[in-house]
C-alpha positions in Angstrom: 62.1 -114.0 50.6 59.0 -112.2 50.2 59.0 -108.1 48.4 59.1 -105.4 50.9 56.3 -102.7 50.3 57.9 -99.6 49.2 54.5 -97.6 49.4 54.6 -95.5 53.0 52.0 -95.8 54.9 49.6 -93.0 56.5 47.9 -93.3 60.0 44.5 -91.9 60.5 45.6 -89.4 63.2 48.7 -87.8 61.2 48.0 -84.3 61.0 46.7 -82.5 58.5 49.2 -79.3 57.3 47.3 -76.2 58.8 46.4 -73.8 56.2 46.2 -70.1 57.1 43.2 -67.9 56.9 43.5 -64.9 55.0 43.3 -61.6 57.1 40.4 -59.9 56.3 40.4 -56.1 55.2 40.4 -53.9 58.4 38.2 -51.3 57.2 35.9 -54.4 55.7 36.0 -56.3 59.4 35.2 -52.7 60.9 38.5 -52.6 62.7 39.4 -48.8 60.9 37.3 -46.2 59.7 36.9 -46.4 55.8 36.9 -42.3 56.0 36.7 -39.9 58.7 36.0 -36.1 58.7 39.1 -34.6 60.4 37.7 -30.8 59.1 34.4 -31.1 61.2 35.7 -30.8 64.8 37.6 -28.3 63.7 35.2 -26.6 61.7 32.5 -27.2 63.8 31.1 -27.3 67.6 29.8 -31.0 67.3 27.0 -31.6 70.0 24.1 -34.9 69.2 26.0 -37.3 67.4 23.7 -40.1 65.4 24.3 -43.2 63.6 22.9 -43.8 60.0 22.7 -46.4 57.6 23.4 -45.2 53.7 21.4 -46.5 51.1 24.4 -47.2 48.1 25.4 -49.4 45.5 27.3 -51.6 44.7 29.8 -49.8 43.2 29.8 -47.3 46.0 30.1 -50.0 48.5 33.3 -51.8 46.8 35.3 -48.2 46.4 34.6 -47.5 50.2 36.1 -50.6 51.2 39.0 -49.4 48.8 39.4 -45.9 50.9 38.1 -43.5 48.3 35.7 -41.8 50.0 35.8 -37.9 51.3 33.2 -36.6 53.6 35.2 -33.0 53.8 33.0 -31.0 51.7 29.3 -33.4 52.7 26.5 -32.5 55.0 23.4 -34.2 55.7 19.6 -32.1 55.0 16.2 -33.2 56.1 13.4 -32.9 53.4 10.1 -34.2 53.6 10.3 -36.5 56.6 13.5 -38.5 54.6 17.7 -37.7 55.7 19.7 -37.2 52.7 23.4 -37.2 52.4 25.1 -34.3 50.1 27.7 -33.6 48.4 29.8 -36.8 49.7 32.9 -38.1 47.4 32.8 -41.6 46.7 35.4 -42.3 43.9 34.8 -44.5 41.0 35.6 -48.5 41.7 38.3 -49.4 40.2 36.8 -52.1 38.5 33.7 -50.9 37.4 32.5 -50.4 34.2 29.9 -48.5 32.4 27.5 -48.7 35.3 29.9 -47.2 37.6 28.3 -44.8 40.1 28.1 -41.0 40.4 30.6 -40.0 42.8 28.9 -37.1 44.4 25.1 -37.9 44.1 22.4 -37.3 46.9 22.5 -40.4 49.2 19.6 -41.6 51.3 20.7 -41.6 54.9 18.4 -44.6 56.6 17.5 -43.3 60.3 14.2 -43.7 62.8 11.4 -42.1 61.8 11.6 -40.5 66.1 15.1 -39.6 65.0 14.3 -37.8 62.0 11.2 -36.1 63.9 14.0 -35.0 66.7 16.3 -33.8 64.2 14.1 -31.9 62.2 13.3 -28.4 64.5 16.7 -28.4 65.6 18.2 -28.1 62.0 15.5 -25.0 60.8 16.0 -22.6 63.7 19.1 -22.6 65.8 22.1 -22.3 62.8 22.5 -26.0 63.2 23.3 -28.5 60.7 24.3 -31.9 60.0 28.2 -32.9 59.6 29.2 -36.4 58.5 32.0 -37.8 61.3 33.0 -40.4 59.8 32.4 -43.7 57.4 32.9 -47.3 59.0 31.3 -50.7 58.7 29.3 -52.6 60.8 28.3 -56.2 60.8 29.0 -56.0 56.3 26.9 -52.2 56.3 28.0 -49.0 55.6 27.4 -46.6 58.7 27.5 -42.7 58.5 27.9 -41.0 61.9 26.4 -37.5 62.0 26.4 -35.0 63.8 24.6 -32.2 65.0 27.0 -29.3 64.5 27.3 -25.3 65.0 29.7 -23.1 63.0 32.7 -22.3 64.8 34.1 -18.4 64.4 38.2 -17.8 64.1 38.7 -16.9 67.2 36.8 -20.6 68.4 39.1 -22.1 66.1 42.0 -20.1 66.8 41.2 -21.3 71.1 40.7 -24.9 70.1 44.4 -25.0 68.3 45.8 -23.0 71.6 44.4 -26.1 74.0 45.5 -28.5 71.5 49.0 -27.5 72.2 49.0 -27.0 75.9 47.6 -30.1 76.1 50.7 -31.4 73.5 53.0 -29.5 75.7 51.8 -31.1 79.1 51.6 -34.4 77.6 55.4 -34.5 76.5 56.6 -32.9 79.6 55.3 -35.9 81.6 57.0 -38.0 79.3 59.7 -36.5 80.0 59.9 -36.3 83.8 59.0 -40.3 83.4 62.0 -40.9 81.1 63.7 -39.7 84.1 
């Protein structure tokens, strides 16, 4: 009587054991913000609003996909026919090393030159100035939206807190009469 085999045998259509993708970072796939301004609008009348590249490195690009980054204090200034970013916070990577990056250095903002021509009058004259909004990414690159802004006075900010919770108010009141 002849050996059975003992060695199981495979078809060529068995499937394979599905492996699953890692999720990718949401501030890296551009789902979340990787730092938004919440002092501007309430700082701050925003009007033109304007999207910018930043020119960074490496470093600086790591530790914003790690969330340290604070535009509360940054504004943007035109010199010379160039956009520059000032005074933003971008904390040290984590795993840098000696070469790690200045956290609050001038960066390069990278607009149109017809931008930068547009934005220029507006900013010398009028008590206008340029506000960071908020940090995201796009397509792997690190966007900055600006915005044109104007100063708000105490008793603008003061108005803007008293709409904020009317509109709080009427918003749980519906809820309310719906729960109903």
């Amino acid at each position: 009587m002849p050996k059975q085999s003992t060695i199981p045998t495979f078809s060529a259509q068995q499937a394979k054991p599905v492996v699953k993708a890692k999720d990718r970072d949401p501030i890296a796939a551009g789902q979340r913000d990787a730092a938004f301004n919440r002092s501007a609008s309430f700082n701050y009348f925003l009007t033109d609003r304007f999207e910018a590249g930043i020119a960074l490195r490496g470093t600086e690009v790591k530790s914003i996909r790690e969330g340290k980054t604070n535009l509360k204090d940054a504004y943007g200034l035109i010199k010379d026919g160039e956009a520059f970013l000032i005074n933003a916070h971008i904390g040290p990577f984590s795993h840098g090393n000696v070469f790690n990056h200045e956290e609050t250095r001038t960066r390069k903002l990278l607009l149109h030159r017809r931008e930068i021509q547009k934005l220029g009058p507006m900013l010398h004259g009028k008590g206008l100035t340029l506000i960071p909004v908020r940090l995201y990414f796009k397509n792997g690159r690190v966007k900055c939206e600006i915005a044109l802004a104007k100063g708000k006075q105490d008793w603008d900010k003061r108005e803007t807190e008293r709409k904020r919770e009317a509109d709080k108010e009427a918003r749980a009141a519906i809820a309310r009469g719906q729960r109903r």
